[in-house]
GUKEFI-101279 format. One record per residue: residue number from 1; residue in one letter; x, y, z of N, C-alpha, C in turn. Coordinates in pm, whole numbers, plus 32768, in hexadecimal, padded with zeros to 4 digits. Layout:
<vexlums>
<vexlum><nr>NUM</nr><rest>a</rest><n_px>X</n_px><n_py>Y</n_py><n_pz>Z</n_pz><ca_px>X</ca_px><ca_py>Y</ca_py><ca_pz>Z</ca_pz><c_px>X</c_px><c_py>Y</c_py><c_pz>Z</c_pz></vexlum>
...
</vexlums>
This chain:
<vexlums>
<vexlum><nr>1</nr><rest>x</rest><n_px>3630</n_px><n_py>0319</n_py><n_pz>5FC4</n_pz><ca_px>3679</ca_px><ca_py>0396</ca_py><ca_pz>5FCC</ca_pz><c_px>36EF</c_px><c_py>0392</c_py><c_pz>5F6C</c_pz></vexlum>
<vexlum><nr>2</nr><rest>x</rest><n_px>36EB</n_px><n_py>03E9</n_py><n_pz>5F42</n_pz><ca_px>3755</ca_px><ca_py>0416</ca_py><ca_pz>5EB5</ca_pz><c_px>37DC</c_px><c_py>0423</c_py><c_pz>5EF6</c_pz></vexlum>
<vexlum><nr>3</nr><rest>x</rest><n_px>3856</n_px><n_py>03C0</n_py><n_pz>5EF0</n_pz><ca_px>38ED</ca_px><ca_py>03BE</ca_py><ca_pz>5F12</ca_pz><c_px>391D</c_px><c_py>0410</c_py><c_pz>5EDA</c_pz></vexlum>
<vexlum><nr>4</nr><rest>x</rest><n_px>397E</n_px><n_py>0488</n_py><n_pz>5F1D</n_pz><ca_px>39C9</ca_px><ca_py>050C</ca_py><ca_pz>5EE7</ca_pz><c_px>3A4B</c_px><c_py>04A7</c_py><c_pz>5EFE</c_pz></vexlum>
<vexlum><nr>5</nr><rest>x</rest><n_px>3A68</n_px><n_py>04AB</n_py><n_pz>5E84</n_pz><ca_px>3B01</ca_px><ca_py>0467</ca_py><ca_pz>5E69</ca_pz><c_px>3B4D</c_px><c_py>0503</c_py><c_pz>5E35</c_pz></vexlum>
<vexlum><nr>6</nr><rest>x</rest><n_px>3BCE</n_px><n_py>0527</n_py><n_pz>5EB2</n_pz><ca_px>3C28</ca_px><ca_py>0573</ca_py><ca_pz>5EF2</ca_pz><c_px>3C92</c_px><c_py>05E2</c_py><c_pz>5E63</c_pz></vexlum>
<vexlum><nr>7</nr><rest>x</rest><n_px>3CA0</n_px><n_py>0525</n_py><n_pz>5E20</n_pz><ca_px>3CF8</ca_px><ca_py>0577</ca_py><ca_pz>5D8A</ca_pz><c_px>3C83</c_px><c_py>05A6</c_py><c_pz>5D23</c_pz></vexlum>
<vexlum><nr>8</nr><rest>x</rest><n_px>3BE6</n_px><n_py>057A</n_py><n_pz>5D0C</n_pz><ca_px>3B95</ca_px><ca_py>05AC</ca_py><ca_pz>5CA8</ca_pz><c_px>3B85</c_px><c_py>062A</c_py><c_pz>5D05</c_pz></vexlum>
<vexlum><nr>9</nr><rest>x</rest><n_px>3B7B</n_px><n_py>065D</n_py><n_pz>5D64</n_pz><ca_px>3B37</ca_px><ca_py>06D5</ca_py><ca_pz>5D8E</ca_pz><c_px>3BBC</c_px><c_py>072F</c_py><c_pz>5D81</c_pz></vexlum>
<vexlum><nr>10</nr><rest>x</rest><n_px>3C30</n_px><n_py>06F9</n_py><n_pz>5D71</n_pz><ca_px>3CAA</ca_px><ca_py>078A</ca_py><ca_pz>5D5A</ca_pz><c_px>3CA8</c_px><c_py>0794</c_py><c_pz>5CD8</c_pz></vexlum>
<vexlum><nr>11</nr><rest>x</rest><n_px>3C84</n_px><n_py>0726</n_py><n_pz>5CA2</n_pz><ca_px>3CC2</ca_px><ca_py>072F</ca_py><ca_pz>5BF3</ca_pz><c_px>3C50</c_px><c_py>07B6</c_py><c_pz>5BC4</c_pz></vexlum>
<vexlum><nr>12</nr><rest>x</rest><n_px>3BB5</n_px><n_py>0783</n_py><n_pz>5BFC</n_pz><ca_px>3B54</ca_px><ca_py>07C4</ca_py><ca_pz>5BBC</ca_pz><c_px>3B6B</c_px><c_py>0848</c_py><c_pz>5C04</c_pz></vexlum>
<vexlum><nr>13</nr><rest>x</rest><n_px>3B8E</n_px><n_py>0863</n_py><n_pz>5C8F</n_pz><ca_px>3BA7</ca_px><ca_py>08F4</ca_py><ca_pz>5CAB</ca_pz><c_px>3BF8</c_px><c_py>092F</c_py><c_pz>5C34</c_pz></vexlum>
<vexlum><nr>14</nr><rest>x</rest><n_px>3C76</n_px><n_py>0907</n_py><n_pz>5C06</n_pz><ca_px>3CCA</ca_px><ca_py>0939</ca_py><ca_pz>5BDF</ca_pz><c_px>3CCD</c_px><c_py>095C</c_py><c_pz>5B49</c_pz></vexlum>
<vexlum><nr>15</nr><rest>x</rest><n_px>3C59</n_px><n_py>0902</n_py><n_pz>5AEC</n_pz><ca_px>3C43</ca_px><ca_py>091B</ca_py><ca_pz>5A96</ca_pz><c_px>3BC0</c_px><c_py>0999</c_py><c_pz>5AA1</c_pz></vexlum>
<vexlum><nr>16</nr><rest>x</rest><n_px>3B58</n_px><n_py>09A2</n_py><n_pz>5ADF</n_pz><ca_px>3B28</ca_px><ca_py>0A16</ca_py><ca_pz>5B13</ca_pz><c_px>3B5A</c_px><c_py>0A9B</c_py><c_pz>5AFE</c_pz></vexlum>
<vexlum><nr>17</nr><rest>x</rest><n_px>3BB3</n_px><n_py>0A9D</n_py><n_pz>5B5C</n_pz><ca_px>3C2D</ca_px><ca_py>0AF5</ca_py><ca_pz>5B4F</ca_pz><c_px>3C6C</c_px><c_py>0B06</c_py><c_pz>5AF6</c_pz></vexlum>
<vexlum><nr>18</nr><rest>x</rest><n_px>3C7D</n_px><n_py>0AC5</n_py><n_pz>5A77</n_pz><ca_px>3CC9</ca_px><ca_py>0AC1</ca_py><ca_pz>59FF</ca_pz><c_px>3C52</c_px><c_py>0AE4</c_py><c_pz>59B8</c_pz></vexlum>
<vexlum><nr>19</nr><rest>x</rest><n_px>3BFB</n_px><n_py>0AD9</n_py><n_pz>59C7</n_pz><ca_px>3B7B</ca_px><ca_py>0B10</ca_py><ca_pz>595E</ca_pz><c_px>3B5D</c_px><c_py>0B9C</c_py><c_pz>596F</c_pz></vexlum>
<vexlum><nr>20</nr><rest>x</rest><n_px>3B5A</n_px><n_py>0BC1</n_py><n_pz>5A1B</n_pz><ca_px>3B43</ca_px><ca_py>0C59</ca_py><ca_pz>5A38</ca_pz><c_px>3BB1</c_px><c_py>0C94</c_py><c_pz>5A12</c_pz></vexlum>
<vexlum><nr>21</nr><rest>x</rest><n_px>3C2C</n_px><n_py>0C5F</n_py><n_pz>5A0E</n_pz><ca_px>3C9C</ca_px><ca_py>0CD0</ca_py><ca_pz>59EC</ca_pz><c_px>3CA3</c_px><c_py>0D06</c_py><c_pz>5978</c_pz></vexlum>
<vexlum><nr>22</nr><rest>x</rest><n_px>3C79</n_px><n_py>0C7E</n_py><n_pz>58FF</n_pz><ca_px>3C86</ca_px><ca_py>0CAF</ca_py><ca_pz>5867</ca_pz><c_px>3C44</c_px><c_py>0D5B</c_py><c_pz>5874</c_pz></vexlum>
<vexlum><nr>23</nr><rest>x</rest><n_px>3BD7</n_px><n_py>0D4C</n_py><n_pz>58BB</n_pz><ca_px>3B78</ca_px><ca_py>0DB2</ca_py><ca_pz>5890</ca_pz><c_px>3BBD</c_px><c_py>0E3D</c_py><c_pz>58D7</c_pz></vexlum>
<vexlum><nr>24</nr><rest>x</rest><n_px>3C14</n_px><n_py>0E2C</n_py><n_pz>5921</n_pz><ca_px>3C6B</ca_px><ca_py>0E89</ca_py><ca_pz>597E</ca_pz><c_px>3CC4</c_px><c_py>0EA8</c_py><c_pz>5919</c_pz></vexlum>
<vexlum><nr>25</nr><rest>x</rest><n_px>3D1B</n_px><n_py>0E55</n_py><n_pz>58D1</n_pz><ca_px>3D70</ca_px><ca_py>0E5D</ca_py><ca_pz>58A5</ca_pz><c_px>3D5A</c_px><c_py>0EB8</c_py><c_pz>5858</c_pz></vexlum>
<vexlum><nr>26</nr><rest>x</rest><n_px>3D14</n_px><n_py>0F24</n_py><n_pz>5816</n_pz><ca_px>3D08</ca_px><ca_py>0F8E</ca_py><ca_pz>57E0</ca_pz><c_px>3D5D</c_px><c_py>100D</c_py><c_pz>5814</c_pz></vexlum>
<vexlum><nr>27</nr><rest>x</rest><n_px>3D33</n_px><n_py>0FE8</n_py><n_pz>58B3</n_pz><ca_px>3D35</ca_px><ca_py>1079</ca_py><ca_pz>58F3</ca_pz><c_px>3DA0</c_px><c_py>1082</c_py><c_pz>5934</c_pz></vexlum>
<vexlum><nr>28</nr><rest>x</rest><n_px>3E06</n_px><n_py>1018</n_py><n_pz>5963</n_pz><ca_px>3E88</ca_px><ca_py>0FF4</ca_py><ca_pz>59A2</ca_pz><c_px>3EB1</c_px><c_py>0F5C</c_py><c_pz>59A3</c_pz></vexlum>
<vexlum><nr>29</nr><rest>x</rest><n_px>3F46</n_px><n_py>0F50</n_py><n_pz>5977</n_pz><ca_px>3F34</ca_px><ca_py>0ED5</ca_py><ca_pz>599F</ca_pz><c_px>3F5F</c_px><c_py>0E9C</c_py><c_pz>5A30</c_pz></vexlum>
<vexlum><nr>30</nr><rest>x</rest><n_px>3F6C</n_px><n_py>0F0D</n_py><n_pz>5A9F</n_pz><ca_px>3F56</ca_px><ca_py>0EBD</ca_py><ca_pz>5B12</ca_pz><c_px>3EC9</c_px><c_py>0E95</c_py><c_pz>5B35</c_pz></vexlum>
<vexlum><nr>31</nr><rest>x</rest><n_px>3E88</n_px><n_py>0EF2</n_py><n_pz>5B2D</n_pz><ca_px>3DEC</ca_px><ca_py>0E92</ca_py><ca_pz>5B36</ca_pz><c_px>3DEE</c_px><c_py>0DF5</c_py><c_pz>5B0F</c_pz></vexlum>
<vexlum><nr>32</nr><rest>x</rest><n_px>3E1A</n_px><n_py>0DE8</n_py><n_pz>5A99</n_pz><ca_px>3E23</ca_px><ca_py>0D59</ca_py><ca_pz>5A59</ca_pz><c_px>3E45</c_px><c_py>0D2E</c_py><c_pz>5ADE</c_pz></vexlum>
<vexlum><nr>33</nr><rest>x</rest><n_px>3EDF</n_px><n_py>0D18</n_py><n_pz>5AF4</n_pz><ca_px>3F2F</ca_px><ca_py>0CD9</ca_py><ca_pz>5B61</ca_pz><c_px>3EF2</c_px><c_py>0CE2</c_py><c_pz>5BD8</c_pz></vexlum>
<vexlum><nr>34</nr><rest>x</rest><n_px>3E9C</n_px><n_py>0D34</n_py><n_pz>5BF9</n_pz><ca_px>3E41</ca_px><ca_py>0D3E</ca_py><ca_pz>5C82</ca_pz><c_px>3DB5</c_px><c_py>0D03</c_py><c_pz>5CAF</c_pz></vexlum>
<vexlum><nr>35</nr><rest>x</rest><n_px>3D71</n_px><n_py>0CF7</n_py><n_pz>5C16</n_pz><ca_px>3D1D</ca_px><ca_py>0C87</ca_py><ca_pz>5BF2</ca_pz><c_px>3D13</c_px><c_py>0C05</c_py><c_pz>5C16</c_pz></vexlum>
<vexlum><nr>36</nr><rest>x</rest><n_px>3D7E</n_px><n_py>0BF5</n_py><n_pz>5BD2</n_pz><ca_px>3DD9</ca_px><ca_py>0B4A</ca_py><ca_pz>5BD4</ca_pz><c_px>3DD0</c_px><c_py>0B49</c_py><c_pz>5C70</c_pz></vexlum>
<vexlum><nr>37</nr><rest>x</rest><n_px>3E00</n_px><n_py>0B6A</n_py><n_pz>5C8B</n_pz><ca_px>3E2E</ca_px><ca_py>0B4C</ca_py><ca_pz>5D26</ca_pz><c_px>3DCA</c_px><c_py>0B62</c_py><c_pz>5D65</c_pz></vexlum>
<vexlum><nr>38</nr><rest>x</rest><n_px>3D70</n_px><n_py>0BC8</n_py><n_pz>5D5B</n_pz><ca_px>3CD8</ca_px><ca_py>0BA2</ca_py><ca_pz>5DB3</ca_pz><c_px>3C9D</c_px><c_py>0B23</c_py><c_pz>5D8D</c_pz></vexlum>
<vexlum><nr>39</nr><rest>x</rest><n_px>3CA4</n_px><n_py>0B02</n_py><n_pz>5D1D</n_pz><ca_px>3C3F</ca_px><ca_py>0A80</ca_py><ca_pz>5CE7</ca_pz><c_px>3CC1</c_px><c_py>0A04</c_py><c_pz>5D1E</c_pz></vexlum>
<vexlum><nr>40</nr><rest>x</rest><n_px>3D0B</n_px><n_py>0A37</n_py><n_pz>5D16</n_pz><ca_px>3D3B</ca_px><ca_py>09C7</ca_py><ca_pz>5D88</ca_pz><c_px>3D3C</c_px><c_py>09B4</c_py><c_pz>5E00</c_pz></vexlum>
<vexlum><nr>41</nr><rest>x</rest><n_px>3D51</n_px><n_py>0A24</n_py><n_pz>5E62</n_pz><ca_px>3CF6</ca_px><ca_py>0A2B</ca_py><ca_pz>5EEF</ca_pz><c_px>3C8C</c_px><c_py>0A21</c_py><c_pz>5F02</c_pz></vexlum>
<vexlum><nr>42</nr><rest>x</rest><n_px>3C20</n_px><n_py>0A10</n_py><n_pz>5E9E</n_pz><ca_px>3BB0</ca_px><ca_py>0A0F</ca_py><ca_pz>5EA9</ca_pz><c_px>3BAB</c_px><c_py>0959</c_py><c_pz>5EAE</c_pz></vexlum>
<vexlum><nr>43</nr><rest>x</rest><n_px>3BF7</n_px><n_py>093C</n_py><n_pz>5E6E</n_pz><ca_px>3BD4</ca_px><ca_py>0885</ca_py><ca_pz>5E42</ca_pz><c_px>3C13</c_px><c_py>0840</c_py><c_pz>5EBD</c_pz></vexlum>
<vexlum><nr>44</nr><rest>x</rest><n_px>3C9B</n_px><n_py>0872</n_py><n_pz>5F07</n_pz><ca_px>3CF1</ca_px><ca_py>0843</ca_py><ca_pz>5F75</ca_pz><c_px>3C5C</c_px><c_py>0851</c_py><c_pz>5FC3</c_pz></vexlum>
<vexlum><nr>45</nr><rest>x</rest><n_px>3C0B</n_px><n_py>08C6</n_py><n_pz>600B</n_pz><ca_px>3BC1</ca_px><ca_py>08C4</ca_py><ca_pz>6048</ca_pz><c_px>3B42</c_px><c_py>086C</c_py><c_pz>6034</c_pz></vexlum>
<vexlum><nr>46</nr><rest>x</rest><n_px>3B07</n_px><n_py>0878</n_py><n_pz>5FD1</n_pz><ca_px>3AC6</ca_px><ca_py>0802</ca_py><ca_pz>5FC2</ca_pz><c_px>3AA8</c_px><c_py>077D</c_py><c_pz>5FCD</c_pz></vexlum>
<vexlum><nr>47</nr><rest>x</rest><n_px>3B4C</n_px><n_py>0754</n_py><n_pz>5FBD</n_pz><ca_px>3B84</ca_px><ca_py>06DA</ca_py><ca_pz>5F9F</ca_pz><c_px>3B82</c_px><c_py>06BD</c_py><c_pz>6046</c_pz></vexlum>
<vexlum><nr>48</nr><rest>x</rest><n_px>3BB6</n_px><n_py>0701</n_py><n_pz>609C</n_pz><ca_px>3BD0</ca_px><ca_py>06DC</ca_py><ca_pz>6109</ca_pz><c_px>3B2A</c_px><c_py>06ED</c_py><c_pz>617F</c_pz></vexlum>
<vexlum><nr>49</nr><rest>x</rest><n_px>3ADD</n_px><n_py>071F</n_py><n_pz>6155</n_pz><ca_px>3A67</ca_px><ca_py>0729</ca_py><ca_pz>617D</ca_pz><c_px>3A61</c_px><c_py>06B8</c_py><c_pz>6176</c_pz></vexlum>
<vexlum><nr>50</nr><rest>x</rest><n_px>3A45</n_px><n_py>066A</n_py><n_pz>60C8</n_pz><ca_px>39F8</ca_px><ca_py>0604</ca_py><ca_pz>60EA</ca_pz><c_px>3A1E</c_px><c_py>0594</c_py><c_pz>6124</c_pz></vexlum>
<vexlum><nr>51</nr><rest>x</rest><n_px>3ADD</n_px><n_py>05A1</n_py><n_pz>6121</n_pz><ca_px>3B0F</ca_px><ca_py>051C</ca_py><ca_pz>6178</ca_pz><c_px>3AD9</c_px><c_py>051B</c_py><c_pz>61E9</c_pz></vexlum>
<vexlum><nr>52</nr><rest>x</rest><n_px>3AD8</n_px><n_py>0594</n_py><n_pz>625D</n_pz><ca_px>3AA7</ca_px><ca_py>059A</ca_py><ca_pz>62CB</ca_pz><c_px>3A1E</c_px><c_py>0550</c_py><c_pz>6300</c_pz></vexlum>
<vexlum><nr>53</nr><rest>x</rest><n_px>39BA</n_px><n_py>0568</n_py><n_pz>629F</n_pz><ca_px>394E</ca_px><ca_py>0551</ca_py><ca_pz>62BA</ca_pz><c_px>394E</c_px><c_py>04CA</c_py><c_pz>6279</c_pz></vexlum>
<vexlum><nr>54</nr><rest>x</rest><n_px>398E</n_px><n_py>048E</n_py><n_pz>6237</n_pz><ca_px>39AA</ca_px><ca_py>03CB</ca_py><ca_pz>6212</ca_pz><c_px>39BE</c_px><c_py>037F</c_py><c_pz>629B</c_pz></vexlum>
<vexlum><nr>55</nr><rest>x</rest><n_px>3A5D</n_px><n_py>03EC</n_py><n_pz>62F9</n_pz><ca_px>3A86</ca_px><ca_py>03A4</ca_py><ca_pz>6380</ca_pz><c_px>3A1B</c_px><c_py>039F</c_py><c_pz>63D3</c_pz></vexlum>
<vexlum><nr>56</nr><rest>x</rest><n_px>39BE</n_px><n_py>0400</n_py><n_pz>63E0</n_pz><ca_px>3949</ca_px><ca_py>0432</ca_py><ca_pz>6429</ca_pz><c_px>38E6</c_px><c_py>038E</c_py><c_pz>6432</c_pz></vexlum>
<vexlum><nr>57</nr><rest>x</rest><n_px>38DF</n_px><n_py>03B5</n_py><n_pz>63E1</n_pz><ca_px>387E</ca_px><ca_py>0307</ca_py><ca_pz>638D</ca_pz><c_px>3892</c_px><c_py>02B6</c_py><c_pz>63D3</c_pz></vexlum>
<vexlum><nr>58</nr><rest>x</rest><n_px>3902</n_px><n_py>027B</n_py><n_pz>63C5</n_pz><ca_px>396A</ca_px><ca_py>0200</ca_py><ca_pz>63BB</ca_pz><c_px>3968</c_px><c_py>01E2</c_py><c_pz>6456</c_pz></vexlum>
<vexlum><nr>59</nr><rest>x</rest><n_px>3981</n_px><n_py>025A</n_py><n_pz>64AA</n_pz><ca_px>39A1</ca_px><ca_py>022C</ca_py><ca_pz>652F</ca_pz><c_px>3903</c_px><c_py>0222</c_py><c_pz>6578</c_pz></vexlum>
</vexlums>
């Protein structure tokens, strides 16, 4: 089973988010700034999924 390590799953949310915004960034730049921050809630959530299910394991 493939280990979700906590800081690769925010970094890659957040660059995500930095990729969808460029393409926003046309049309406002709060979109940009709203992007970012989903692709970073998106990676916090992730990240913490898979810790959960590591403790799950373990015990």
């Amino acid at each position: 089973m493939l280990k979700i390590n906590r800081d690769w799953a925010v970094g890659g949310g957040l660059f995500i988010g930095l990729g969808a915004g460029f393409f926003l960034l046309t049309l406002h730049a709060l979109y940009f700034v709203g992007s970012i921050f989903l692709g970073l809630g998106l990676g916090l959530l992730v990240g913490s999924m898979g810790s959960k299910k590591e403790e799950a394991k373990e015990s």
